[in-house]
KOLDODREN-561239 format. One record per residue: residue number from 1; x, y, z of N, C-alpha, C in turn; chain; residue in three letters. Coordinates in Angstrom, 3 decimals. Layout:
<NUM; <X; Y; Z>; <X; Y; Z>; <X; Y; Z>; "A"; "Ala">
...
***
This chain:
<1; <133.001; 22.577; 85.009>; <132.731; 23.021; 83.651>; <132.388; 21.842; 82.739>; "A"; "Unk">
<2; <132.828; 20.676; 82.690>; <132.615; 19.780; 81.689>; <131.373; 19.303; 81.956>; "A"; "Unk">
<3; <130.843; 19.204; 83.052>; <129.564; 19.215; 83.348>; <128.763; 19.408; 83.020>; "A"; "Unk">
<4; <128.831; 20.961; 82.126>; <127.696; 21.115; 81.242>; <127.320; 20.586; 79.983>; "A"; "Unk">
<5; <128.756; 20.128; 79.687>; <128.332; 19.452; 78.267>; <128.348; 17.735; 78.343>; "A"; "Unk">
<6; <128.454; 17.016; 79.467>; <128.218; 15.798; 79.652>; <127.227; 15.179; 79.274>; "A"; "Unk">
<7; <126.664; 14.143; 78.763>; <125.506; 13.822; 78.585>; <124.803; 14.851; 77.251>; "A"; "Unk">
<8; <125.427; 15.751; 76.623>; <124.579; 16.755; 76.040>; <124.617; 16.274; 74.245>; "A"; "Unk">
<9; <123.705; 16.927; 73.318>; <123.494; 16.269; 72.033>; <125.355; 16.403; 71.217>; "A"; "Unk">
<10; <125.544; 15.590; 70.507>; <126.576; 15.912; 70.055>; <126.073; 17.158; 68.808>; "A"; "Unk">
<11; <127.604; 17.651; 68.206>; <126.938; 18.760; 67.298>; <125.975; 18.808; 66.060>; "A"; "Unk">
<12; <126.375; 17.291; 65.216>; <125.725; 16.813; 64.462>; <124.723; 17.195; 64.922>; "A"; "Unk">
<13; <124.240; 16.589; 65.840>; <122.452; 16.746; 66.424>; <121.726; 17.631; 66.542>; "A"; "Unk">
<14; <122.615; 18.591; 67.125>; <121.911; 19.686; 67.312>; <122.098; 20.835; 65.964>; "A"; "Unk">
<15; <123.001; 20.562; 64.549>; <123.184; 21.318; 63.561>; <121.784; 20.621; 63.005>; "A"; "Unk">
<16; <121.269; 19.348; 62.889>; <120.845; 18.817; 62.250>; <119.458; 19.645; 62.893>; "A"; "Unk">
<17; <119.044; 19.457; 64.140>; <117.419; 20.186; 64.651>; <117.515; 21.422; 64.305>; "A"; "Unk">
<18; <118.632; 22.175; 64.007>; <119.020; 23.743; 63.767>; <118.238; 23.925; 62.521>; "A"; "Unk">
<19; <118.759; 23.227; 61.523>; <118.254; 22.786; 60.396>; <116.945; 22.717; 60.189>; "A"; "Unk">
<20; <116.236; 21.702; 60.894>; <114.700; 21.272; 60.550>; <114.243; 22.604; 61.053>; "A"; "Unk">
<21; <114.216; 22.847; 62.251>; <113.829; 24.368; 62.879>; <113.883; 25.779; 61.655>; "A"; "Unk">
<22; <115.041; 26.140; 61.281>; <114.553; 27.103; 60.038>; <114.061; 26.533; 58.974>; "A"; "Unk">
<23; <114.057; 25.654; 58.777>; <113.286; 24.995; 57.597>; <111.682; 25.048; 57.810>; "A"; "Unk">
<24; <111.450; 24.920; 59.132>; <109.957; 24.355; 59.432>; <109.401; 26.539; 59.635>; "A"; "Unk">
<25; <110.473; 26.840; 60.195>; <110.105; 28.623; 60.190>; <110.084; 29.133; 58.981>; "A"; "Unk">
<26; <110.511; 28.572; 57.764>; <110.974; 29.345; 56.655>; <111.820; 30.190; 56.848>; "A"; "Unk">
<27; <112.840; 30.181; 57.204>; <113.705; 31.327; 57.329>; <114.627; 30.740; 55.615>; "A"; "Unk">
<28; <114.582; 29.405; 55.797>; <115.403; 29.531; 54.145>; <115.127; 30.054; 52.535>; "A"; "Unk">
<29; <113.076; 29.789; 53.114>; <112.360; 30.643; 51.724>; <112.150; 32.089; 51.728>; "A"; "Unk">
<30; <112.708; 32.735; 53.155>; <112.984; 34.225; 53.178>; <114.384; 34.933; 53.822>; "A"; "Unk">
<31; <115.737; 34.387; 53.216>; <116.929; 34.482; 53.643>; <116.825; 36.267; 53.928>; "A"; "Unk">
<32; <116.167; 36.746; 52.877>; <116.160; 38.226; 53.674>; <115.918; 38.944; 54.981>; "A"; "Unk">
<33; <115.114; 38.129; 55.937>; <114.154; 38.311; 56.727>; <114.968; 37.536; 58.084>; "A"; "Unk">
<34; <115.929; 37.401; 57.464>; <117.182; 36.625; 59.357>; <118.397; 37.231; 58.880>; "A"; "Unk">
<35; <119.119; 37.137; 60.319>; <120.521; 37.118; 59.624>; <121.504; 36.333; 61.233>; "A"; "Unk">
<36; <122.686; 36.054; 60.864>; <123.210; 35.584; 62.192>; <124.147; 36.561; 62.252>; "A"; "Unk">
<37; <124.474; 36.629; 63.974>; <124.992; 37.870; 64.844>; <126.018; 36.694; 65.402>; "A"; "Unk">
<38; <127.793; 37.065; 64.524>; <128.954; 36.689; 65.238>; <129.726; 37.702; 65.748>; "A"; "Unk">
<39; <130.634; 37.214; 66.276>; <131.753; 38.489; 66.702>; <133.136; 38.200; 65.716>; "A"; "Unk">
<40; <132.842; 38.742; 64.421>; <133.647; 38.276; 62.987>; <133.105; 37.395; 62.483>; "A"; "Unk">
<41; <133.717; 36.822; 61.152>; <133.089; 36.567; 59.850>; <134.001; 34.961; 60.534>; "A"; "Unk">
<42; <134.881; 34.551; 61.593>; <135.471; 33.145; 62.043>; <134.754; 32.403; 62.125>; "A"; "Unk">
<43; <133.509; 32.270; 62.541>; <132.425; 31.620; 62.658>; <131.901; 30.801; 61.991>; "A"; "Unk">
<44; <131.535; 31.652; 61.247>; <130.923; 30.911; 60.001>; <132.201; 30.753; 58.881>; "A"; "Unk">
<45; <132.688; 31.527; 58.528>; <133.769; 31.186; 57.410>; <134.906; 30.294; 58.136>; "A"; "Unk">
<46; <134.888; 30.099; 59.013>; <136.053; 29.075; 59.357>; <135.796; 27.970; 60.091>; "A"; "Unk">
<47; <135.192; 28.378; 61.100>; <134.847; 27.067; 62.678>; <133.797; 26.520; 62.068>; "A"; "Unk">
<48; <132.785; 26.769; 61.676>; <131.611; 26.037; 61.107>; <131.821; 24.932; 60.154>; "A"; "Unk">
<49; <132.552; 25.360; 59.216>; <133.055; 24.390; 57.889>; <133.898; 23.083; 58.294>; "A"; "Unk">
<50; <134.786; 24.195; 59.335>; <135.812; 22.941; 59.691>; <134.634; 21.667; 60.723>; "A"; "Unk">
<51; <133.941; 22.637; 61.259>; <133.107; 21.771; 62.383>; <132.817; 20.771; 61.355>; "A"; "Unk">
<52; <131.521; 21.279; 60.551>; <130.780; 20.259; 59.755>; <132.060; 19.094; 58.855>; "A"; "Unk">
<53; <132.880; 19.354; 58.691>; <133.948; 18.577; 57.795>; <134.251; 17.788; 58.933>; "A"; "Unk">
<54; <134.303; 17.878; 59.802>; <134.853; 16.984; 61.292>; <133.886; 16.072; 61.401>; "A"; "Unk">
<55; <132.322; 16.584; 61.478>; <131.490; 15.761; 61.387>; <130.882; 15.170; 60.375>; "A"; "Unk">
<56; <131.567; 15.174; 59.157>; <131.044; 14.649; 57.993>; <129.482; 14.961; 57.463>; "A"; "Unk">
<57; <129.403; 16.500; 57.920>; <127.913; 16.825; 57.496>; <128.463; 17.880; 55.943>; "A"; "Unk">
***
């Protein structure tokens, strides 16, 4: 199992291409037109924040 994430981008990195990617789609000049699919509101209201605060983004 650790295998898969060996060698792999840290999260920064890959929040950060996440980023340029809807930016370059416009998904931020049409927030109506996406939405993200969790299993609960933990995700984003909790693990995400704490993530980015971990990583100083």
């Amino acid at each position: 199992m650790q295998e898969t994430v060996d060698n792999q981008p840290c999260f920064a990195d890959v929040f950060t291409a996440f980023r340029k990617w809807l930016t370059k789609g416009g998904y931020f000049d049409r927030p109506d037109k996406s939405s993200f699919v969790t299993c609960g509101s933990w995700d984003l209201k909790i693990m995400l924040p704490a993530q980015c605060d971990l990583d100083g983004i």
